[in-house]
C-alpha positions in Angstrom: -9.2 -13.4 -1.4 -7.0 -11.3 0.6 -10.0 -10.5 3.2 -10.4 -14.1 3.5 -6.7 -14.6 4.1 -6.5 -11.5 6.4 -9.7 -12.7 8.7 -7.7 -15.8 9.1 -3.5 -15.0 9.5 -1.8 -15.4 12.3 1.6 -14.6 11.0 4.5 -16.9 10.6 6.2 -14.7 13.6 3.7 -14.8 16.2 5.3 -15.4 19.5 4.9 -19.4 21.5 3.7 -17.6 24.5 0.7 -16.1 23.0 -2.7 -17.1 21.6 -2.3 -17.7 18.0 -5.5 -18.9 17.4 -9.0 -18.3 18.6 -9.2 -19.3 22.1 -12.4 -20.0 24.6 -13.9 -17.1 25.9 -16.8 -15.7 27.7 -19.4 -15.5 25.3 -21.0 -11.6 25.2 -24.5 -11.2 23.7 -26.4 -10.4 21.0 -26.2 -6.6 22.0 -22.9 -6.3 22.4 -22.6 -7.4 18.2 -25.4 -5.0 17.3 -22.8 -2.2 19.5 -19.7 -3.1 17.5 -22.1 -2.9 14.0 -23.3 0.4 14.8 -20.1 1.5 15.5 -19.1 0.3 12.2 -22.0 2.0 10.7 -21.1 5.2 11.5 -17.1 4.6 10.5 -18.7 4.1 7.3 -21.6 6.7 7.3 -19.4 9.9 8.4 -16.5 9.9 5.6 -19.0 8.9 3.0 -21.3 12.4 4.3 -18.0 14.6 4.5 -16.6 12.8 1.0 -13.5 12.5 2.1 -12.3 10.5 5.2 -10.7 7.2 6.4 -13.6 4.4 7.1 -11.5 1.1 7.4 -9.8 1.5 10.5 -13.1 3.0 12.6 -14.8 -0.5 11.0 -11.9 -2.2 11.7 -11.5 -0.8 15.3 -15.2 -0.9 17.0 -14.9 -4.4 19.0 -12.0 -2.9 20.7 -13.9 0.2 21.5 -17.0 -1.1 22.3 -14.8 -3.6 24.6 -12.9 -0.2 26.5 -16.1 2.2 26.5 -18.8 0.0 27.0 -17.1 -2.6 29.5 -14.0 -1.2 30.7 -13.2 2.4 30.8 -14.6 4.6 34.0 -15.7 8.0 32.8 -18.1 10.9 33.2 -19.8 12.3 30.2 -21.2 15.3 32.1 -17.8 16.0 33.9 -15.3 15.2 31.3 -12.4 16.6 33.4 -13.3 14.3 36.0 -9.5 13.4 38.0 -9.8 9.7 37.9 -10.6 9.2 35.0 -9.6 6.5 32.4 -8.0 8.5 29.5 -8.2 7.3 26.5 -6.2 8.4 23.4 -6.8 7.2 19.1 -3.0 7.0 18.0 -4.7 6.1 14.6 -6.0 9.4 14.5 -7.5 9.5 11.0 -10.3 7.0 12.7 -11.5 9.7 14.5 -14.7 9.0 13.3 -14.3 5.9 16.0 -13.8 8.0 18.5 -16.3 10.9 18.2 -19.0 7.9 18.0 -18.2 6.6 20.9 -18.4 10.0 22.8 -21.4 10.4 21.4 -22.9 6.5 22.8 -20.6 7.8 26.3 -23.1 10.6 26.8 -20.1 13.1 25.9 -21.4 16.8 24.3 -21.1 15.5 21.2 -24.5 15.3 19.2 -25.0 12.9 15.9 -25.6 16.4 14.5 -21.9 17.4 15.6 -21.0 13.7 13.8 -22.5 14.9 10.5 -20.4 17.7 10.6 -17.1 16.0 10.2 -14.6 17.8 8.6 -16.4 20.9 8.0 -15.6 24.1 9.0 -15.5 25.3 12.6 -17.2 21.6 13.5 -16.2 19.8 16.8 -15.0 17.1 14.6 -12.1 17.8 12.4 -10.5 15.4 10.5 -8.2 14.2 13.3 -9.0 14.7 16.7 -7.8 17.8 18.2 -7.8 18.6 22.0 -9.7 21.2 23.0 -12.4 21.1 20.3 -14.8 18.4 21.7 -14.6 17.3 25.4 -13.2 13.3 25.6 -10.5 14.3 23.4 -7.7 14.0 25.4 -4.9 15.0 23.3 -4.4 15.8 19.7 -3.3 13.0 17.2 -3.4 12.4 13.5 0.8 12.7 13.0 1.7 8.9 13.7 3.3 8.2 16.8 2.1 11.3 18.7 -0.7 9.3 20.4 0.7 6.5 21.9 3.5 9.0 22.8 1.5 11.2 24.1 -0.3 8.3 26.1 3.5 7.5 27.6 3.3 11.2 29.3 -0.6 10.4 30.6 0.7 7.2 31.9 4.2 8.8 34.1 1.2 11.4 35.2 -1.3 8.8 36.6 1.8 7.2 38.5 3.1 10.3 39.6 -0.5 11.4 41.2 -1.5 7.6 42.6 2.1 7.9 44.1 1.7 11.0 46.2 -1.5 11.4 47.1 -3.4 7.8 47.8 -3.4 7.2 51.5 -4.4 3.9 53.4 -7.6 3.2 52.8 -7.9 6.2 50.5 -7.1 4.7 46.8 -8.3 7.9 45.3 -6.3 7.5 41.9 -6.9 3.7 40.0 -7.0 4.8 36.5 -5.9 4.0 33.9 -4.5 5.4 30.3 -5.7 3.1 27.4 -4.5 3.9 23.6 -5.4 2.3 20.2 -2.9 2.3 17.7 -2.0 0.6 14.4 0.8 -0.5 12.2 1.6 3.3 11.4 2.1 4.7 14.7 4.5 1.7 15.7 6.8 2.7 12.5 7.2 5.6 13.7 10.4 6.7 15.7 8.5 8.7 18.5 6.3 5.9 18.9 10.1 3.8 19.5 11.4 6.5 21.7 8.3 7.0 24.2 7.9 3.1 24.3 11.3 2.4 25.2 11.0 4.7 28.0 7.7 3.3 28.8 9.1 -0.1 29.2 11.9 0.8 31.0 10.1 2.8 33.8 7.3 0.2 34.2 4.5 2.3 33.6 1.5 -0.7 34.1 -1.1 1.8 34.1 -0.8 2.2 30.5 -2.5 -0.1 28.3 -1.8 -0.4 23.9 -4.3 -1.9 21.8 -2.4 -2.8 18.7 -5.1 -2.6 15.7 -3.0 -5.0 14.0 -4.9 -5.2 10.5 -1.5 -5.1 8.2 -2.3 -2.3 5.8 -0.7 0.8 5.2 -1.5 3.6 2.7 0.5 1.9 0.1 -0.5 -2.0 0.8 0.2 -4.7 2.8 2.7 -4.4 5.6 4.9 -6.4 3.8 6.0 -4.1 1.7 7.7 -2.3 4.4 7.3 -3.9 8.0 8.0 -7.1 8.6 9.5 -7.1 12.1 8.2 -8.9 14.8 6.0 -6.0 16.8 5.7 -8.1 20.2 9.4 -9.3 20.4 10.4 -5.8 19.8 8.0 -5.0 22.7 9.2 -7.6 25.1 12.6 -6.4 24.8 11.3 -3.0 25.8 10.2 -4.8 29.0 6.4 -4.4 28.4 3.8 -7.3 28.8 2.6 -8.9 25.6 -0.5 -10.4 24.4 -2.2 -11.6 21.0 -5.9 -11.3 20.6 -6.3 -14.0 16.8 -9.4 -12.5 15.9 -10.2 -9.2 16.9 -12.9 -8.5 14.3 -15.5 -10.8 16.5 -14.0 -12.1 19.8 -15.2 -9.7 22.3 -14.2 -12.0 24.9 -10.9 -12.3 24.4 -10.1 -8.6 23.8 -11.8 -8.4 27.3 -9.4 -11.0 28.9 -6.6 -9.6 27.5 -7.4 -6.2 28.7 -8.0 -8.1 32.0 -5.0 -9.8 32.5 -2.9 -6.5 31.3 -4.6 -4.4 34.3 -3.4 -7.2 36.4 -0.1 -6.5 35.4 1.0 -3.8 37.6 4.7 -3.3 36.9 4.8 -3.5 33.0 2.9 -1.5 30.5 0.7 -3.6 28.1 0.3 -4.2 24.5 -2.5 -6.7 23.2 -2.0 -7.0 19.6 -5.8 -7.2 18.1 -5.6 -9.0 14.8 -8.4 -6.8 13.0 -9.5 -6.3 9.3 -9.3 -2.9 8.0 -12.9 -1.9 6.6 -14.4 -4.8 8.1 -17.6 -6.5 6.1 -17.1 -3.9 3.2 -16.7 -4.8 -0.7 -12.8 -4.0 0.2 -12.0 -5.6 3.3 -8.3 -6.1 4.0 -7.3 -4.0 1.8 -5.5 -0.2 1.0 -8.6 0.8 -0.9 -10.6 0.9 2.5 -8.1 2.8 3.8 -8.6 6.7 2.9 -11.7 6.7 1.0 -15.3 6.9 1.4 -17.6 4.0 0.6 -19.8 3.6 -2.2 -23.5 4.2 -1.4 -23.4 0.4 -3.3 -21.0 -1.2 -0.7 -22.5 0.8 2.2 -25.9 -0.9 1.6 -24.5 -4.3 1.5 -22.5 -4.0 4.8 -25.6 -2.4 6.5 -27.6 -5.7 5.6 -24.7 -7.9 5.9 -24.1 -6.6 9.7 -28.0 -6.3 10.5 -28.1 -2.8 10.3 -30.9 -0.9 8.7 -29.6 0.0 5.4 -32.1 3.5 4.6 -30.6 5.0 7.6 -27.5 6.8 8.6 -25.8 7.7 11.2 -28.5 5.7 13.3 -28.3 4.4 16.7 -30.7 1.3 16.9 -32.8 1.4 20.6 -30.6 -2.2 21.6 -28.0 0.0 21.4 -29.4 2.8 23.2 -30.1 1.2 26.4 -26.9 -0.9 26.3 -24.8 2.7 26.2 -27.7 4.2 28.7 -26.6 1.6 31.0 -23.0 2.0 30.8 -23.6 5.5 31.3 -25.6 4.6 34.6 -22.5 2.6 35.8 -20.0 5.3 35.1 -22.6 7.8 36.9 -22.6 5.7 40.1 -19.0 5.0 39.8 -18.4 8.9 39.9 -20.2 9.4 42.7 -18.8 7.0 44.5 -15.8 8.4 43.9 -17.2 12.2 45.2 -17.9 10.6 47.7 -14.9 8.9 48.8 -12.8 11.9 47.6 -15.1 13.9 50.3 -13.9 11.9 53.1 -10.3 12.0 52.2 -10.8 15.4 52.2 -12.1 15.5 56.3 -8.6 13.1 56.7 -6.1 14.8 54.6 -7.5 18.5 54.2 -4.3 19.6 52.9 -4.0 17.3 50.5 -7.2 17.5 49.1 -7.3 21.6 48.5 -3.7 21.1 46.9 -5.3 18.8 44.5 -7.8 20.7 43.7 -5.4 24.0 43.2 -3.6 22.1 41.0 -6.0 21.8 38.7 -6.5 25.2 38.2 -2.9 26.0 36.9 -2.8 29.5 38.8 1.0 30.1 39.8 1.5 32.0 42.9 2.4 35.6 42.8 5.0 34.8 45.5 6.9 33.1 42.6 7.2 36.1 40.2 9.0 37.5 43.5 11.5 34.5 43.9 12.6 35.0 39.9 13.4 38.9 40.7 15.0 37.5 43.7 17.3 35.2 41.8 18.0 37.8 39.1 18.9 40.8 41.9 21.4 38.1 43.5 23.1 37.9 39.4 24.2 41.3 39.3 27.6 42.4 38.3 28.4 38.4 37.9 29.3 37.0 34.4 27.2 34.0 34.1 25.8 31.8 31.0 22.2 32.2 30.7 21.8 28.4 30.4 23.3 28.2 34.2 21.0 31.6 34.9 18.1 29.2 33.5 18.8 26.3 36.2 19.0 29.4 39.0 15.4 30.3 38.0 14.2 26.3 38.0 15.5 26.1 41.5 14.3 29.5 42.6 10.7 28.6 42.0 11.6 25.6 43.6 13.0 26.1 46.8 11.1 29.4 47.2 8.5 27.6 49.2 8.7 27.7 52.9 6.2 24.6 53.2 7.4 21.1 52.2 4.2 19.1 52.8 4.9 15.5 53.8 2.4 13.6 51.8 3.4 9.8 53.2 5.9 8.4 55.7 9.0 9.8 55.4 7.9 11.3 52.0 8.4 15.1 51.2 5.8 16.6 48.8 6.1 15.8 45.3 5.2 19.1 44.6 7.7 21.4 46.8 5.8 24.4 44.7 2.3 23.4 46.2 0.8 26.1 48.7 -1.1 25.0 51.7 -2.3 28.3 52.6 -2.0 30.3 49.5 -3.0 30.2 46.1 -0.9 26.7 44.2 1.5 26.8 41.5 1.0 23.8 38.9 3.4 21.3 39.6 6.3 21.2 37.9 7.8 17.7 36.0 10.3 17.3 33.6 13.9 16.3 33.1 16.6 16.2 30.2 17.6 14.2 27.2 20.4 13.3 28.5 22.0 16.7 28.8 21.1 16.9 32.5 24.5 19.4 33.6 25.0 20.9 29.4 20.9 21.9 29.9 21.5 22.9 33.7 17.9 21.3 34.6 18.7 18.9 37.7 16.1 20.2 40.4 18.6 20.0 43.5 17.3 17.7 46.1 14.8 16.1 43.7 14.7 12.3 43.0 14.8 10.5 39.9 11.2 9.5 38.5 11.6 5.6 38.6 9.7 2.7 39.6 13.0 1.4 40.6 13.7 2.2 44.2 17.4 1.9 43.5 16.8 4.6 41.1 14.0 6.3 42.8 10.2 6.0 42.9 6.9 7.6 40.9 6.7 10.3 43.7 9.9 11.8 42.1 9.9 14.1 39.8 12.8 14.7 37.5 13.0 12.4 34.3 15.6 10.9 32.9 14.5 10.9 29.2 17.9 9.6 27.6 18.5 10.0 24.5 14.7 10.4 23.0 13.9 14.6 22.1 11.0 13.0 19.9 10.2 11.2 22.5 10.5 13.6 25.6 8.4 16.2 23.9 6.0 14.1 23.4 5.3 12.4 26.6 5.5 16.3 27.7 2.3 17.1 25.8 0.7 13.9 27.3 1.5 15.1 30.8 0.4 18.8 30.4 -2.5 17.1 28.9 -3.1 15.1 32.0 -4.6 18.3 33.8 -2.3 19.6 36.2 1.0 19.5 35.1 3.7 22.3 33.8 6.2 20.0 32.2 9.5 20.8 31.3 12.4 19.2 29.2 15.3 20.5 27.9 18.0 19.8 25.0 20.4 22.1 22.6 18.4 23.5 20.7 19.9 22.2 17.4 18.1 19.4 18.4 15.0 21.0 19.0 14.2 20.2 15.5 14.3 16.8 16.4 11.3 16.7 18.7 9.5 18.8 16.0 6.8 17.2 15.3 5.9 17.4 18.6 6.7 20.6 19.3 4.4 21.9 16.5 1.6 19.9 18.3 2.0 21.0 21.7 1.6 24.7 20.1 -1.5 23.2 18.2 -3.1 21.9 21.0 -2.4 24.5 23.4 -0.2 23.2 25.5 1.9 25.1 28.0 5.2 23.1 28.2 8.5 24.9 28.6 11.6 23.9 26.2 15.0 24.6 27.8 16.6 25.0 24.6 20.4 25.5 25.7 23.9 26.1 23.4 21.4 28.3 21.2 24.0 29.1 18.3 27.7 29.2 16.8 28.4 30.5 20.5 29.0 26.7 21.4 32.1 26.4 19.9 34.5 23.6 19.3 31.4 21.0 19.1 30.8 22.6 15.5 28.4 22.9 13.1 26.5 20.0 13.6 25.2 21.7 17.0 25.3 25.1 16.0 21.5 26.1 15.7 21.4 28.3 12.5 18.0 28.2 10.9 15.9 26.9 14.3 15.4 30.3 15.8 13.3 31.6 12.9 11.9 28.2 12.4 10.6 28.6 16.1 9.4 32.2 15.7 7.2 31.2 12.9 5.0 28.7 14.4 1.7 29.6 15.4 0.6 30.2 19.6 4.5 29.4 20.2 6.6 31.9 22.8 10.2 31.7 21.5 12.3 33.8 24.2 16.1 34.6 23.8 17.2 36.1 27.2 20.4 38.1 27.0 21.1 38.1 31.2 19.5 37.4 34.4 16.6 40.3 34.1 15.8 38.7 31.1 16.0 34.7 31.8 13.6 36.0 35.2 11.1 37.6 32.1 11.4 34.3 29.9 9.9 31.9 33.0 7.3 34.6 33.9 6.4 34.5 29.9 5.9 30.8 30.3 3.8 30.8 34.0 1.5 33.5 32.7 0.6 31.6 29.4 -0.5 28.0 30.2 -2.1 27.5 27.1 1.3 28.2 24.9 4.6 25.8 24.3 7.5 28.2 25.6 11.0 27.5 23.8 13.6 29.4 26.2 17.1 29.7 24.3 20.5 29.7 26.1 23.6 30.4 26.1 26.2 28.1 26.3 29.0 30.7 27.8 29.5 33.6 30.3 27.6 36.9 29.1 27.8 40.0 31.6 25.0 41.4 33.1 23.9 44.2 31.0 23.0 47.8 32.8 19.6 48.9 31.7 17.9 45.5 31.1 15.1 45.1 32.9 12.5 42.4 34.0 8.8 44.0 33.4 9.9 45.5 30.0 11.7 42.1 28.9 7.8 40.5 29.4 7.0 42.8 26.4 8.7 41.1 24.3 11.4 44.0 22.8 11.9 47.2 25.0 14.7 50.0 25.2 17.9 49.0 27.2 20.2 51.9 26.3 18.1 55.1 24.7 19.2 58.0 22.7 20.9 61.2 24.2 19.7 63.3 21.5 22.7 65.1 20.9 21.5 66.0 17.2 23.8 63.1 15.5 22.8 60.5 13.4 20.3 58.6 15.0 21.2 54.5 14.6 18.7 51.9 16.5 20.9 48.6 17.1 18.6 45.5 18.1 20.0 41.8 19.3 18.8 38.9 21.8 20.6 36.8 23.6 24.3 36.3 23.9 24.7 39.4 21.1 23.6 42.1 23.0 26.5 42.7 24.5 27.9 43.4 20.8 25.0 45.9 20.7 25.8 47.7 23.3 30.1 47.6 22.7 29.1 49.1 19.3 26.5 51.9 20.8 30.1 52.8 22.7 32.2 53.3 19.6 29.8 54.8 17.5 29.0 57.5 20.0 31.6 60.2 18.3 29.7 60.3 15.3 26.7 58.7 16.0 23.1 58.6 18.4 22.1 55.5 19.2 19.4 53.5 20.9 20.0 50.1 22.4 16.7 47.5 22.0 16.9 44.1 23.1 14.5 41.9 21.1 13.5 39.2 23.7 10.6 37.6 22.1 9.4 38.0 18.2 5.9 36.8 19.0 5.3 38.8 21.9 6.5 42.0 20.3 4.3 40.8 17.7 1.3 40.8 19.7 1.6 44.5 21.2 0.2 47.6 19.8 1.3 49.2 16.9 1.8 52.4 19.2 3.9 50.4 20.9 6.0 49.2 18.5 6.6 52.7 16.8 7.5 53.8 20.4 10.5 50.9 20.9 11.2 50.2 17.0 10.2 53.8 15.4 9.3 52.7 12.3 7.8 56.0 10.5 11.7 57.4 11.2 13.1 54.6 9.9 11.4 55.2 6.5 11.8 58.6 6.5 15.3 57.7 6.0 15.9 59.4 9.6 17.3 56.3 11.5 19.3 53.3 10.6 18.5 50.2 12.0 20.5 47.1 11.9 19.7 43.3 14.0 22.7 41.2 15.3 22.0 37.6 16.3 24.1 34.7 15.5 20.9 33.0 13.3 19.3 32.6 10.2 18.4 36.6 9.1 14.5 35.0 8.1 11.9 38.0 9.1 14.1 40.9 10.4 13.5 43.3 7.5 10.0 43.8 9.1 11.9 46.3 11.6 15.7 46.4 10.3 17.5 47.4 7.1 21.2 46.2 8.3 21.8 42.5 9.2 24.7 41.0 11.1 23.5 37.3 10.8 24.6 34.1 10.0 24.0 33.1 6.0 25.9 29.7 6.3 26.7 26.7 8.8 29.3 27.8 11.7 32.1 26.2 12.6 34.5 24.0 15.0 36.6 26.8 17.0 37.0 28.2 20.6 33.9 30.5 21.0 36.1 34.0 20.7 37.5 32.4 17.2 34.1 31.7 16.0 32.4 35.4 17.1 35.6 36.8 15.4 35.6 34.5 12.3 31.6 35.4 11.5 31.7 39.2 12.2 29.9 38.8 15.9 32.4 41.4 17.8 31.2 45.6 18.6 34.0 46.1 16.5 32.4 44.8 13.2 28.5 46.0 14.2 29.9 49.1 14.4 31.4 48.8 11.0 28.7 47.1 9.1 26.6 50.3 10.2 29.3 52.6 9.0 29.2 50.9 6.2 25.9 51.2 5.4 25.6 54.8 6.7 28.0 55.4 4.0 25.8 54.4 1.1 22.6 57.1 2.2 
């Protein structure tokens, strides 16, 4: 009963505008059915193999793509990176059994042997998809949200691209960013974020398929989400369409995918009425939802879809030659495409080798130079390292001699791009809304927009609003695009907001740079509802992320050459919110180590004492170093970055940190940093941290009220000297 109903609701809601019912359409053939069964075979084969898995939603799903890979999409199996392609991305990510089969029928690496692997170990098909692991999978999904997020950030990329480099009669970029998604991913409040943005910069390139099938883990949508998706939709200034009966009507998913590519200056959504584990005992319902199918109910949908049912995993020789075909297609379309990319290189030379550097992500050595420039120009000047941070963003910027004009009147998107040298990935970012707190504006850079009041696509600075969630996501999907080093930029409080996608871009590699500015109690009167506590650890313990906490210029120069020389890492760079002085014996090479020696020991026989900080607190390290000298040898270290130190040698770290004297009871050594104390007894006995929330004063009140002063360091160590 409730698959009959599903099969058959339109919804009470459904907007005037759109097709509510079935409509005429051209009719597809026979082939194209047994596509979308096979499809559906293998959404039910691979969980029930692996014993665990999600089958309704690839069973629900295959019409749509069959529709996008077998009719739609451009692509090139055998060059996956290929530049113009279509991207596609599975919001939905637990159907990734969806996607790895159409890989597979694509003529993608990925073998029906690699398909019976799902979900084991060290297998190209996890149980969501993760980038990286098989090629086609454009970015990592499974967290709701992320996907179509993440499509947002491939979407400003394609624009971007299109917008700088197609000349007359050279329309080298067309492509297109297509997503599925289902009622999950649009509960979701990066999904809300990254959509609203979407809408409101007109990104037509991008294209939603809604897999609206009204199930949830727990039951029927009803239970929980009841709003009208397409109104909401409208409102965020994207085109809207309704596809009544997306389980069979090829046709009209094809129109609707056609008319949505017509529309140039809105991105599309085409809700695609489907039913969850479609032709199974329990259609349209939860129980399809996370579970593997019966061997019973297996059998019956193989017959009841004209499959054979003593196979699996089986690819019927229709289907075959229908995917051999497309494959064909895509081929010619490619070369076409060499082709044409050939001759805009004899036209545009320039263009077309900075294209092709970008794609490499090397970063000119000639930058490195322009950060030491902008830290040697710091000296002896009181700065916060937040304003030290925008220095270094311009630095690399204006650094280049060449501005290549890429169009009438038009200077090069990327103002970083060598003609004549080796190219630094373009830079692309922008703020949440804390454009002069974060210190990110790129001086004489326009505002990405397709508004021309505003700006245009060629821009590239990005005004996120209000949207961390949101911004970090779309930064994932734009290093994801392929040549990209994003950046965005909040307090980092509010870091914790974006986490989820913070923790992916780690996960899948991806080398974004978090300005992370007003980095602890140091903020002040804004209070503890900004005041990062806890985030600093929280940041140092996720895996393949660089967490740096510069303490002056030297050190904000080391925390952008951390983040240039790992393009496969998230960095989170932490600032200051006030003036810190320029320290005497930082330095720039030994900050890139992660921890390093910025005042050393005289070795005048006195009790040896080893002080370590970051950030904004080493200047309380070294005002203690002073007054303990009477009675006291001490060495200065500056902790820059946890993970790096992490990662050097242990002969290393004995050298800096000198461990073995430490528990011989010879040295004392004590950590000050205005965060959460989680981790430091793997190097220090004394800790000058923070064990509750801060509060609302000027910034000397707070250091004074919570012990961060050389004054108290110095007796904290006394104090614990005492107790030897």
């Amino acid at each position: 009963m409730v698959a009959a109903r599903r099969r058959s609701e339109n919804g009470p809601d459904a907007d005037a505008g759109h097709a509510t019912k079935k409509q005429a359409t051209d009719v597809l053939t026979d082939v194209d059915k047994l596509c979308v069964n096979t499809i559906r075979g293998f959404g039910a084969d691979a969980p029930a193999a692996a014993k665990s898995g999600h089958p309704g939603a690839p069973m629900g799903c295959a019409p749509m793509a069959h529709c996008l890979f077998g009719h739609v999409m451009k692509f090139h199996g055998k060059d996956p990176n290929w530049f113009n392609r279509d991207r596609f991305v599975l919001s939905n990510g637990h159907a990734c059994v969806l996607q790895y089969t159409m890989l597979h029928l694509a003529g993608y690496d990925m073998s029906i042997e690699d398909i019976k692997q799902f979900r084991k170990l060290h297998s190209k098909t996890p149980g969501h998809p993760e980038a990286g692991h098989a090629p086609g999978i454009e970015v990592t999904t499974g967290p709701l949200g992320q996907g179509i997020s993440n499509a947002v950030g491939l979407a400003i990329g394609a624009h971007h691209i299109a917008a700088k480099y197609n000349k007359p009669h050279f329309t080298i970029f067309d492509n297109f960013v297509y997503c599925i998604c289902g009622d999950g991913c649009l509960q979701e409040g990066v999904a809300s974020e990254a959509c609203s943005l979407a809408g409101h910069l007109g990104l037509g390139r991008l294209i939603v398929l809604y897999d609206s099938n009204k199930i949830t883990i727990d039951g029927d949508t009803s239970l929980s989400f009841t709003e009208n998706v397409l109104q909401r939709f409208a409102a965020y200034g994207w085109h809207t369409q309704t596809v009544a009966d997306g389980d069979t009507d090829l046709g009209g998913i094809l129109q609707a995918i056609k008319k949505a590519k017509a529309v140039t200056n809105k991105p599309s959504i085409i809700e695609v009425r489907t039913t969850i584990g479609y032709a199974s005992l329990n259609e349209g319902s939860e129980k399809v939802h996370g579970a593997p199918l019966s061997a019973d109910d297996i059998r019956q949908l193989k017959v009841k879809l004209g499959l054979n049912p003593e196979k699996s995993f089986h690819v019927p020789e229709e289907t075959q030659k229908f995917y051999a075909d497309v494959i064909t297609r895509n081929t010619q379309q490619y070369e076409a495409w060499q082709a044409l990319f050939a001759k805009y290189g004899e036209s545009h030379p320039k263009e077309k080798e900075e294209l092709e550097r970008m794609l490499s992500r090397q970063v000119a050595p000639q930058v490195e130079q322009a950060l030491r420039d902008m830290a040697k120009a710091a000296e002896g000047t009181p700065s916060s390292t937040r304003a030290l941070s925008g220095k270094a963003l311009n630095a690399i910027k204006d650094f280049m001699p060449e501005l290549v004009r890429c169009g009438e009147d038009a200077r090069c998107l990327y103002a970083r791009c060598w003609v004549s040298r080796r190219a630094f990935s373009p830079q692309i970012g922008g703020s949440a809304d804390l454009t002069t707190s974060n210190e990110t504006r790129l001086k004489e850079e326009g505002t990405f927009a397709a508004n021309k009041k505003l700006g245009s696509f060629a821009n590239r600075y990005i005004h996120f609003g209000v949207r961390e969630h949101g911004m970090a996501a779309i930064c994932n999907g734009l290093f994801q695009y392929g040549c990209f080093r994003p950046f965005c930029a909040t307090f980092l409080n509010f870091i914790t907001y974006a986490w989820g996608s913070v923790r992916l871009a780690a996960l899948s590699k991806c080398g974004c740079l978090f300005i992370a500015t007003h980095d602890s109690i140091e903020l002040g009167e804004d209070g503890p509802t900004h005041q990062a506590i806890e985030v600093l650890p929280l940041c140092r313990a996720l895996p393949n992320m660089i967490c740096v906490r510069p303490a002056d210029a030297n050190e904000v120069a080391a925390a952008y050459m951390l983040w240039l020389r790992n393009p496969t890492r998230p960095t989170v760079i932490c600032l200051c919110r006030g003036s810190v002085p320029q320290i005497k014996g930082t330095n720039i090479d030994e900050a890139t180590k992660g921890c390093y020696i910025v005042s050393d020991f005289s070795n005048n026989g006195k009790q040896k004492v080893l002080i370590g900080g970051s950030g904004s607190e080493l200047q309380f390290c070294m005002e203690a170093k002073e007054l303990l000298s009477a009675d006291c040898d001490v060495r200065v270290v500056s902790v820059v970055c946890w993970d790096v130190l992490a990662e050097q040698t242990e002969a290393y770290k004995e050298q800096i940190l000198i461990q073995k004297e430490r528990r011989s009871g010879n040295v004392l050594c004590a950590y000050v940093e205005a965060a959460a104390t989680t981790g430091w007894d793997a190097f220090f006995d004394v800790h000058i941290g923070m064990q509750t929330f801060g509060a609302s004063a000027p910034r000397a009140d707070i250091w004074k009220a919570f012990g961060f002063t050389g004054e108290n360091v110095k007796n904290k160590i006394k104090e614990a000297l005492a107790k030897k």
